[in-house]
C-alpha positions in Angstrom: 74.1 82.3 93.7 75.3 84.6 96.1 78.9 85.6 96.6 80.9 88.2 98.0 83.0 89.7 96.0 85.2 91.9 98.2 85.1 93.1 101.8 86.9 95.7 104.1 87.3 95.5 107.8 86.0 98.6 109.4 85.9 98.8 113.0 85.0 96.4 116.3 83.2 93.4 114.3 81.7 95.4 111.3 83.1 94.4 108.2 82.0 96.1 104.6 80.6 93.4 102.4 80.3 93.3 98.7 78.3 90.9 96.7 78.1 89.8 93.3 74.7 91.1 92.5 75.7 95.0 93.7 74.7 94.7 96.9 77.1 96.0 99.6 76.6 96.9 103.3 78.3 97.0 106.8 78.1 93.1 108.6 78.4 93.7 112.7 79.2 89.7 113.5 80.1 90.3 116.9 77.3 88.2 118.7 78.2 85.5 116.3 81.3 84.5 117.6 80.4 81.7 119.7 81.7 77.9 119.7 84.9 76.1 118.8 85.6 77.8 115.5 84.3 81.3 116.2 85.3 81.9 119.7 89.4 82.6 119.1 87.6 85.6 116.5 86.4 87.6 119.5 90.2 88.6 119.5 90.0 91.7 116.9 93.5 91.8 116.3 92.9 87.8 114.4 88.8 89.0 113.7 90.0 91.7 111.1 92.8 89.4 109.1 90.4 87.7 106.8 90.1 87.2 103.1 87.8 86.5 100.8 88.2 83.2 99.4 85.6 80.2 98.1 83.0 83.0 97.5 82.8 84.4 101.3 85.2 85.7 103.8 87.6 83.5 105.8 90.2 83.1 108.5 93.6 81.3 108.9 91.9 78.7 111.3 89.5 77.9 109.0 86.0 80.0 110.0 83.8 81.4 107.4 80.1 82.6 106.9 78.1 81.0 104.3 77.4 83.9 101.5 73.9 84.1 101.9 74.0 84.6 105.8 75.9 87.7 105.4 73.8 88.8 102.6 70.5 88.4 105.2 72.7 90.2 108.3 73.2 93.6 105.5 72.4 96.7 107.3 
């Protein structure tokens, strides 16, 4: 199971994403903030306060990725 382990906001919409097999690479979600949940994140200033919690990385209003779509979005 895939989980991310740690992650580090770097710039725009790229965050720095560490998973729990070693893998680790820059995830650019900024044409994936569409729709009710993931629209308010298009504001950087809330987009880059995150956590990682419940295996993946989270907001305050309750938006997350599932694991293994960031894992596939690794550049």
């Amino acid at each position: 199971m895939i989980e991310v382990v740690k992650a580090k906001y770097l710039k725009d919409y790229q965050i720095m994403v560490f998973f729990n097999d070693g893998k680790n690479g820059i995830v650019d979600l900024k044409n994936d903030l569409w729709g009710e949940v993931f629209a308010p994140l298009k504001d950087v200033k809330k987009f880059k306060n995150f956590k990682v919690e419940f295996d993946t990385i989270a907001w305050a209003n309750g938006a997350d990725f599932a694991p293994e779509f960031l894992y596939n979005k690794l550049q």
